[in-house]
VMD Tcl script that draws the C-alpha trace (Angstrom):
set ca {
  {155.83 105.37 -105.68}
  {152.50 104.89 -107.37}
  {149.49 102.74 -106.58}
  {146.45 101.57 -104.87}
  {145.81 102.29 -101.29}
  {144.85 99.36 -98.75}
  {141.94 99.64 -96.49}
  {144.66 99.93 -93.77}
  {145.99 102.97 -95.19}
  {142.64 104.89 -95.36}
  {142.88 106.21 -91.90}
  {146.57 107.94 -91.74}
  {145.85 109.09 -95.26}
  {142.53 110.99 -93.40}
  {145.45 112.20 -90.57}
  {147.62 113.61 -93.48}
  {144.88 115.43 -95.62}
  {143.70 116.88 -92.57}
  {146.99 118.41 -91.59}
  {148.44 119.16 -94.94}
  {146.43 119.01 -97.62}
  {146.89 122.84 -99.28}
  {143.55 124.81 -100.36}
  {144.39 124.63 -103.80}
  {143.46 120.90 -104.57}
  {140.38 121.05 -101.86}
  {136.25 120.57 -103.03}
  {134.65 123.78 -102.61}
  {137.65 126.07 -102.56}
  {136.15 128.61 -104.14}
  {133.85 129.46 -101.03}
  {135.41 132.22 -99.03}
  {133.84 131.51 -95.89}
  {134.50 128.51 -95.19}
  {137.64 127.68 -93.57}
  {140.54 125.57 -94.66}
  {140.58 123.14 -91.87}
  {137.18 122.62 -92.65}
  {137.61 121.92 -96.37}
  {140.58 119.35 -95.40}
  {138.18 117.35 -93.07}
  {135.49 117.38 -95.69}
  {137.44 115.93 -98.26}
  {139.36 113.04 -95.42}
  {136.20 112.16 -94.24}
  {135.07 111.34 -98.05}
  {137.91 109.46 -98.85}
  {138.13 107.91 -95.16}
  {134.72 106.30 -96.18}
  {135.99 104.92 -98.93}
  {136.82 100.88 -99.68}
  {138.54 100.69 -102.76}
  {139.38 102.98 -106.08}
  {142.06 104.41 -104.33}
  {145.15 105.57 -106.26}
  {148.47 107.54 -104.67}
  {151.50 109.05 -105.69}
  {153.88 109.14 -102.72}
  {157.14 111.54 -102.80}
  {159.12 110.59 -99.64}
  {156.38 110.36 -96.84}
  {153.71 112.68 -98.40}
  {151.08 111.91 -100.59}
  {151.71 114.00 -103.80}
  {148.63 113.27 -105.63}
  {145.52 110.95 -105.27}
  {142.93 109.68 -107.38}
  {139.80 108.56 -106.86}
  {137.91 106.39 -109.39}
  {133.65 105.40 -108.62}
  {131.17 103.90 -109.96}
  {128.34 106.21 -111.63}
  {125.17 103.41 -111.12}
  {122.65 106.56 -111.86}
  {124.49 107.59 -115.37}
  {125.84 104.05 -116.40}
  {121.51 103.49 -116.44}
  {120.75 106.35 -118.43}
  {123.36 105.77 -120.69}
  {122.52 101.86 -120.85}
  {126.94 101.76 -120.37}
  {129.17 101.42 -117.63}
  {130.27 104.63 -116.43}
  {132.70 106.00 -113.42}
  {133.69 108.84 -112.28}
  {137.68 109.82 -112.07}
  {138.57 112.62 -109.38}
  {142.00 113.71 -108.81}
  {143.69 116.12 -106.26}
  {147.11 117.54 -106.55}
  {148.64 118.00 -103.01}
  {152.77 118.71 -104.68}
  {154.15 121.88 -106.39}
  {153.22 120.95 -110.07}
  {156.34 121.73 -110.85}
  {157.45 118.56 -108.60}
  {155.35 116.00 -110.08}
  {156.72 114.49 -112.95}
  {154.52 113.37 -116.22}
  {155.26 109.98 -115.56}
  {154.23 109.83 -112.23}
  {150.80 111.47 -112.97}
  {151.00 109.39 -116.34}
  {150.74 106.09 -113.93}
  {148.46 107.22 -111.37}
  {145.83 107.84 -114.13}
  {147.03 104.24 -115.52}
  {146.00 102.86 -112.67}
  {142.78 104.10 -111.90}
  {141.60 103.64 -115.52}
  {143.27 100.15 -115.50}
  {140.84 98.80 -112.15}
  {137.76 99.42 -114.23}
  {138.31 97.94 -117.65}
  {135.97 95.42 -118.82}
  {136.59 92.78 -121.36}
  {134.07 92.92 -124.20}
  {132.33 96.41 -122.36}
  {133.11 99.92 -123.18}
  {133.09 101.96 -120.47}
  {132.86 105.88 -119.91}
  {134.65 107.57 -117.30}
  {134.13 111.33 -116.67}
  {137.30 113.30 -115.45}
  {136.70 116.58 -113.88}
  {139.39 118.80 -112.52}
  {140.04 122.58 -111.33}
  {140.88 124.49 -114.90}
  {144.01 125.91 -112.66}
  {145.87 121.88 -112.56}
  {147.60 122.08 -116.23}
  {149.61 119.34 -115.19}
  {146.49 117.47 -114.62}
  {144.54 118.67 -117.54}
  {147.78 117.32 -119.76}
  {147.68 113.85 -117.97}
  {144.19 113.49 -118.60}
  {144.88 114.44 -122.40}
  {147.95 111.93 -122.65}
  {145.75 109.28 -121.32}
  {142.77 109.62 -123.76}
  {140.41 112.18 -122.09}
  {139.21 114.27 -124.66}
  {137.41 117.84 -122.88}
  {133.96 118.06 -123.11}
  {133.41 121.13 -121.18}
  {134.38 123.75 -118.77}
  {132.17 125.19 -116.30}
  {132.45 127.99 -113.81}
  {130.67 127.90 -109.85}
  {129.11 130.74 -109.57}
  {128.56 131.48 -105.54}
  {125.93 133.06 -104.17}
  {127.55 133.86 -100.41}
  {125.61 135.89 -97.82}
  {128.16 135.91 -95.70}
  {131.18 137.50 -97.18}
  {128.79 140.42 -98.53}
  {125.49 141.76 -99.43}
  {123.17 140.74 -101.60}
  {123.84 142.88 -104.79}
  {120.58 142.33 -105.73}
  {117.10 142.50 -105.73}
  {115.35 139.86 -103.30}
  {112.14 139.78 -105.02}
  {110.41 140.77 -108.45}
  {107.21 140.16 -109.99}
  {106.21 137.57 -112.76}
  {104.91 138.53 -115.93}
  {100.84 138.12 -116.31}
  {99.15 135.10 -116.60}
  {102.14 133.46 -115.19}
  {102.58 131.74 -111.50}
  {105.39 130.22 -109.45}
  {104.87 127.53 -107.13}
  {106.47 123.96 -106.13}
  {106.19 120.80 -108.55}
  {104.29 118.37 -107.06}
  {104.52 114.09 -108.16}
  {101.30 115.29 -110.83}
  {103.88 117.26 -112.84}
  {106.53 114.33 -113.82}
  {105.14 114.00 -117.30}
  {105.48 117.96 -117.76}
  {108.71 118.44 -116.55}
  {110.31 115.46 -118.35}
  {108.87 117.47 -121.78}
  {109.90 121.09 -121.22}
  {113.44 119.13 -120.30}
  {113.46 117.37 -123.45}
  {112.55 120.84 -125.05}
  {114.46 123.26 -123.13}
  {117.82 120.83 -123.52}
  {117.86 119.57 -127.20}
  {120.15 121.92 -128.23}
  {122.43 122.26 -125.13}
  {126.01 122.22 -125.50}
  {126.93 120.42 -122.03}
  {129.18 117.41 -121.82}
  {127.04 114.71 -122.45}
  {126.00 116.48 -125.64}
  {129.38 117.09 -126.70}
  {130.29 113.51 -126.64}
  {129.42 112.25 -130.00}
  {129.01 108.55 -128.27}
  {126.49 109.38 -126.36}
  {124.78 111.07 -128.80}
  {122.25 114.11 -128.89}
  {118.79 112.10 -128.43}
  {120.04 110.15 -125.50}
  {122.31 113.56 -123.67}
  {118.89 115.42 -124.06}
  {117.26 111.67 -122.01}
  {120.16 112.68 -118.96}
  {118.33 116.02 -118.27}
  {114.90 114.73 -118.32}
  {115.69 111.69 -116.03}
  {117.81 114.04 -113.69}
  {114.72 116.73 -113.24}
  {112.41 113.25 -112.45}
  {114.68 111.98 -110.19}
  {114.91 115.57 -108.24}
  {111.01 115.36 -108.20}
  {111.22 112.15 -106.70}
  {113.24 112.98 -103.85}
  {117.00 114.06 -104.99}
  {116.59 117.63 -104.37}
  {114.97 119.28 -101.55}
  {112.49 121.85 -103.81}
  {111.77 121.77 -107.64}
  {109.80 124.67 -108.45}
  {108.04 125.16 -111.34}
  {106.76 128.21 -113.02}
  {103.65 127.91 -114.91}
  {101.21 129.24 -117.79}
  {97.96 129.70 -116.26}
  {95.84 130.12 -119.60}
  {97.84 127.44 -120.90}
  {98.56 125.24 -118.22}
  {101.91 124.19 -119.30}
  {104.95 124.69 -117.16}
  {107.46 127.66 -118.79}
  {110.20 127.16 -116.21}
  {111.94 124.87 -113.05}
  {114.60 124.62 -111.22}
  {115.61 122.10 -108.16}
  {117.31 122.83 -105.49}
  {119.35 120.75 -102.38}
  {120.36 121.36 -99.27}
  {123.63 120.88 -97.38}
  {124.44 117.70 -97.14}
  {124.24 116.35 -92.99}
  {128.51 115.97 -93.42}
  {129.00 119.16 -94.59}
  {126.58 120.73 -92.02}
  {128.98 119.08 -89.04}
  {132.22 120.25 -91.00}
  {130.85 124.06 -90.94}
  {130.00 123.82 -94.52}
  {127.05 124.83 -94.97}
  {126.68 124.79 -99.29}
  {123.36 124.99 -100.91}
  {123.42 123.56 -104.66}
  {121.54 124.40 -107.41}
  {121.25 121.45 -109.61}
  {119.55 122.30 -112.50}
  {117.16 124.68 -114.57}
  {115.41 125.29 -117.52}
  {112.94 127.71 -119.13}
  {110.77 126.65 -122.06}
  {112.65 128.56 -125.56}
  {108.97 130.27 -125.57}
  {109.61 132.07 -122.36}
  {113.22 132.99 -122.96}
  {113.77 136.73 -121.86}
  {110.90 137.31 -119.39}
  {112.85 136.97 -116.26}
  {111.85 133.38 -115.70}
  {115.18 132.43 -114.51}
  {115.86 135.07 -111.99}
  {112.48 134.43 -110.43}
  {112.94 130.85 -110.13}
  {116.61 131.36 -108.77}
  {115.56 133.89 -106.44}
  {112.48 131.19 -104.95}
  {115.27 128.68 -104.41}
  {117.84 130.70 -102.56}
  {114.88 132.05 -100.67}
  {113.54 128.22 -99.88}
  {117.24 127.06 -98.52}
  {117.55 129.86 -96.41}
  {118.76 133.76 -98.01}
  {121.93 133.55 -95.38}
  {122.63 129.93 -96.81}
  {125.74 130.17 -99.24}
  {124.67 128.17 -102.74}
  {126.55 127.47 -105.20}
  {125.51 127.10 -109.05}
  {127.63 125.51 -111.75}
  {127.04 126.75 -115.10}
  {128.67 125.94 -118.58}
  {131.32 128.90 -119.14}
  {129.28 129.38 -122.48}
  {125.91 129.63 -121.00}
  {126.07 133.46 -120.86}
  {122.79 134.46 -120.35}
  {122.48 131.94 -117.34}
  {125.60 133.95 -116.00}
  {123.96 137.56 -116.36}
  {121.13 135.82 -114.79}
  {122.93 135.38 -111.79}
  {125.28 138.45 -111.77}
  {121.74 140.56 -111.75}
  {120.99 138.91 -108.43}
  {124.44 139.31 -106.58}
  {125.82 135.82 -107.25}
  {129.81 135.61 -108.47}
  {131.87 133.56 -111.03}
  {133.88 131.94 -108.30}
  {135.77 129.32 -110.15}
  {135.88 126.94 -112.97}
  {136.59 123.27 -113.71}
  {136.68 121.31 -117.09}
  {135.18 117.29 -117.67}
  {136.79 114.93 -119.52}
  {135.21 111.79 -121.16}
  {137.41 108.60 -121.98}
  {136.04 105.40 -123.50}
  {137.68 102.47 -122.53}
  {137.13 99.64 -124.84}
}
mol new
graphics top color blue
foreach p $ca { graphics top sphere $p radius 0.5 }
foreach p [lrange $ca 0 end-1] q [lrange $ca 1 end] { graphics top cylinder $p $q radius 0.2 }
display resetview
């Protein structure tokens, strides 16, 4: 059986995640130290909080597979269209769950957000391990836009690899942004990301002006209170910024569910600083800022291989990866 859930349901659907839901389909799996239970009570209170957008597959009296479909009011802005987000977790063998079932639980989802007259955009992301997933998604018009990995930096499962400080090159100086340097950051975005090859500029309907607008709103919107730091590295002789990189801490929930996850949420440095060690100081200020026995984690496109050495150098690891979808519904 396949549908929505009721309100009513919410609550023994939080009982059943908390007591069964495997590893495998939980958020932050790929941090070692933090325990299953945890992860389960993270992911029921989420869903527990939830009012509507709801979709299950039941097999008998288990829940098989859930989806989870949200607005998106920061990216439907920026994109000037209506966007969601879809979310789905595989709690079944794949090898139980039929194509059809997954086939109408994706149906569903996408079906409670169509708009006459209104295309709308709804992102996908799943672990790269759920094939059966990744094949619903691509039977149901989600074309892959990209595939990143989370790369973990965790203190607590081993030593920092390495180093915990270096120096800057000359005539260059870290410190944190401050409201003064909006109009700067929202440039070296604009500069540093014109030629990325993330999702939103491998979407050919968003196109590659208004993907490159997504990265300079989303470094203003750290500075203006998203993240917890944004620092900045800057030419003194110059005085242009070469480099940030924002940074958040734990969320209160995961704090009380013994999840303590730092996130790195994004980073540039300018094309004209590329290769000077810019990104490993500016990584190294942030891990240092939430706390060097806080475990962080930092997604990164699977092709954005320099990024990745970065953070090898410094005793992070490639813990996992997940791919994102787009689908326009017309």
């Amino acid at each position: 059986m396949t549908g929505p859930l009721a309100v009513e349901q919410l609550g023994g659907l939080g009982d059943w995640i908390r007591g069964n839901a495997p590893r495998s389909s939980l958020p932050f799996r790929f941090v070692s130290s933090a325990t299953t239970p945890a992860l389960r009570k993270l992911l029921a209170a989420d869903l527990s909080a939830a009012t509507d957008g709801l979709f299950a597959h039941h097999k008998m009296d288990s829940v098989a597979a859930l989806a989870r479909i949200q607005p998106q009011p920061w990216e439907s802005e920026v994109l000037s269209a209506a966007a969601f987000s879809l979310n789905a977790w595989l709690f079944a063998d794949p090898c139980e769950l039929s194509p059809a079932a997954l086939d109408a639980l994706i149906q569903g989802a996408l079906h409670s957000v169509r708009r006459p007259s209104e295309s709308v955009l709804v992102a996908a992301k799943c672990w790269a391990s759920d094939i059966p997933l990744v094949h619903a998604l691509e039977r149901n018009g989600f074309l892959l836009m990209d595939t990143a990995v989370d790369v973990l930096y965790d203190p607590i499962v081993g030593k920092r690899a390495g180093p915990v400080s270096m120096p800057l090159p000359d005539g260059l100086a870290l410190r944190l942004a401050g409201p003064e340097d909006s109009a700067a950051l929202r440039a070296l975005a604009g500069l540093a990301f014109a030629r990325h090859f993330g999702r939103f500029h491998s979407d050919p309907r968003i196109g590659r002006e208004r993907a490159t607008l997504v990265y300079q709103e989303w470094i203003c919107a750290c500075l203006d209170g998203w993240a917890d730091f944004v620092f900045v590295v800057e030419d003194l002789a110059a005085k242009e910024l070469a480099g940030f990189s924002a940074w958040k801490k734990p969320s209160a929930r995961a704090r009380s569910l013994q999840l303590p996850l730092g996130h790195y949420s994004i980073g540039a440095v300018s094309p004209a600083f590329s290769g000077r060690g810019l990104f490993k100081n500016l990584t190294l200020a942030g891990t240092k800022a939430l706390g060097e026995n806080l475990a962080v984690e930092g997604p990164t496109h699977l092709h954005n291989l320099a990024v990745q050495r970065g953070y090898l150098s410094l005793g992070w690891k490639i813990a996992d990866s997940r791919h994102t979808f787009h689908a326009w519904l017309e």
